[in-house]
N, C-alpha and C positions, 0 to 999 in steps of 0.2 A: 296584276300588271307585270308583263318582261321589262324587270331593268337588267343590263348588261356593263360595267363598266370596262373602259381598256385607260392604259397609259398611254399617250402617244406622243410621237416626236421627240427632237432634243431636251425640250423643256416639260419633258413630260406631266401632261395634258393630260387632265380625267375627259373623255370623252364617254355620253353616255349614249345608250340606245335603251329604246322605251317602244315597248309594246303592248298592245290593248290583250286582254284577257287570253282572248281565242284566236289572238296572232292574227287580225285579220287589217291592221294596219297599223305601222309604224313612226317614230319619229327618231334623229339624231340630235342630240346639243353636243356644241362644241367639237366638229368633226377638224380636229388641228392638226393633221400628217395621215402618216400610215394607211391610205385609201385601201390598203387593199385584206389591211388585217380588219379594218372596219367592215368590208363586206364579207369579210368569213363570218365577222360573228353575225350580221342580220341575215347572212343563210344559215347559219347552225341553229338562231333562235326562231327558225322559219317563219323570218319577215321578208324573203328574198321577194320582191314587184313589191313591196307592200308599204314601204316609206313613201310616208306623206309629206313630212314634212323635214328640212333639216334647220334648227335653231341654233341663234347664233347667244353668245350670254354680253359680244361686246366685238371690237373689231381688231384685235390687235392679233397680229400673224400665226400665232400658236393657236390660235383657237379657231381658225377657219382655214386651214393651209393645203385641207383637203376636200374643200366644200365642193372646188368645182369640176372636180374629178368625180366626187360623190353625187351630185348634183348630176351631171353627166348620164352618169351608169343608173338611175335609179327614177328619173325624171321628178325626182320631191323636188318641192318648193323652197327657197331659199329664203327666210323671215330673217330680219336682224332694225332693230332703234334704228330710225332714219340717223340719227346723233353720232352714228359710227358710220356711215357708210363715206363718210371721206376718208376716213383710215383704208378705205382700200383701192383707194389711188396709191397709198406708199407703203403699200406692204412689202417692194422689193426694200426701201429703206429701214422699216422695221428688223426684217429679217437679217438686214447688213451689221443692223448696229448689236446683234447678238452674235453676229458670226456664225448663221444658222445659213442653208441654201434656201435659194431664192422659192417663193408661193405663186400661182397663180390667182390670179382677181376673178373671182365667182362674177356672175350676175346677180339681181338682187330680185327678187320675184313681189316682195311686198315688204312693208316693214309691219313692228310693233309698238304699241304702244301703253303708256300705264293700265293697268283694266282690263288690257284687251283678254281674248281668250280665245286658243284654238281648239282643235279635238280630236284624237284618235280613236274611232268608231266606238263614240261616245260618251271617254274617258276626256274630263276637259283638262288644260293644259294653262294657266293664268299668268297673266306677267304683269313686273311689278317693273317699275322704272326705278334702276337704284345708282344715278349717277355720280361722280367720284373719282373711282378709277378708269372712266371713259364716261366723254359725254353720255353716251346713248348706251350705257350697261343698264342689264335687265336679269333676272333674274324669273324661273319657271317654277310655279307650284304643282304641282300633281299630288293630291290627297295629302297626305301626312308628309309629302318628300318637298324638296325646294333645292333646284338646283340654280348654283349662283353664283357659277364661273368665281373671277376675281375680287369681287363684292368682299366675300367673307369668307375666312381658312379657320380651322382650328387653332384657335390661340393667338389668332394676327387678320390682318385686313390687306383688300391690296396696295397693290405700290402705287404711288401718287405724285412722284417725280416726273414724271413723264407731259410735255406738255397738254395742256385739258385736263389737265388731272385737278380734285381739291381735296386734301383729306377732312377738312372741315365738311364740305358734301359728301364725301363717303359714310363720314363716322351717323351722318343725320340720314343718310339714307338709310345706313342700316338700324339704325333706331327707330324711325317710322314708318321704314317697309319689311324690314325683316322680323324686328323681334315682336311686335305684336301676332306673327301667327300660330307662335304660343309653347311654351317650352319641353314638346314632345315633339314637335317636327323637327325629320332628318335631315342635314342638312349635307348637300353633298358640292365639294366645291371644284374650281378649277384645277387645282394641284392640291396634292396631299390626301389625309384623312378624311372621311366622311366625320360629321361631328351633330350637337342638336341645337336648336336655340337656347336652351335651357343651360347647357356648358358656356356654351359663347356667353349669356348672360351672367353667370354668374362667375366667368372666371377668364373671360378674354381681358386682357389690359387696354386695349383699344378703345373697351366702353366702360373702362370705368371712369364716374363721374370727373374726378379730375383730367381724364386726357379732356385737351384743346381747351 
């Protein structure tokens, strides 16, 4: 599989790009700024026509702020939890209250939902519903890899201040969506390190039995 990561935007955003063996079709998660550094790399990893799909991991303004620009130029489909798609009615206030410039609102082509599964010419693509840090956050497995936006970082979880947030449904989400799929998957998240379940399990403070 082509995977690609970039930094993007202020709040620098791992955004990835995912492509099937033989490059014969692609996907984005988390396309949050920089449209245009995102298509140098899916023509450098000769995915140029060939994104299928662009995934969302949740709806908050960093993570989608280039979707509809991308979206645009590449005709993939737009997936994101129905759970989030009112967050993008106020993504110009999202983006206010960081003191970021303003995003445009994507169209939404379909949503996802727990179970579901997509595919990149063959290679499937499964989401996990891991609500928390946004209604409708989801996280993507692909073989041994599991990307999951704000869900889960290296040594922390996400923020849960934010109205719809619970960290009570986070810490449970990721206890009975993430860490059963077993402590050698990669885990690669919204901002920061990549890391495994197996680290997180045994050395995040977020899940140890005393938090909450």
């Amino acid at each position: 599989m082509i995977l690609e990561t970039l930094e993007v935007g202020p709040l620098a955003v791992n955004c990835y790009v995912l492509g099937s063996r033989d490059g014969e079709e692609g996907a984005v998660i988390d396309p949050g700024a920089d449209a245009e550094q995102i298509m140098r790399v899916i023509e450098d990893s000769g995915l140029s026509g060939k994104i299928r799909y662009i995934l969302a991991t949740h709806g908050h303004f960093d993570h989608v702020g280039a979707v509809k620009r991308l979206r645009d130029e590449t005709s993939a489909r737009f997936l994101m939890h129905k759970g989030d798609v009112e967050l993008l009615d106020i993504l110009k206030d999202q983006a206010e209250y960081f003191g970021c410039p303003d995003v445009e609102k994507p169209a939404v082509d379909g949503d996802v939902a727990d179970g579901d599964t997509v595919s990149i010419d063959g290679t499937e693509i499964k989401v996990i519903h891991t609500p928390g840090h946004s209604k409708g956050g989801v996280c993507y497995v692909v073989g041994d890899k599991v990307f999951v936006g704000d869900t889960l970082f290296a040594g922390s979880i996400g923020r849960t201040d934010f109205p719809g947030c619970s960290a009570e449904e986070l810490v449970n989400s990721i206890r009975s969506g993430l860490l059963p799929l077993g402590d050698n998957v990669s885990v690669y998240p919204g901002h920061g390190p990549s890391t495994t379940i197996g680290d997180e399990r045994r050395s995040n403070p977020f899940l140890a039995g005393s938090y909450l």
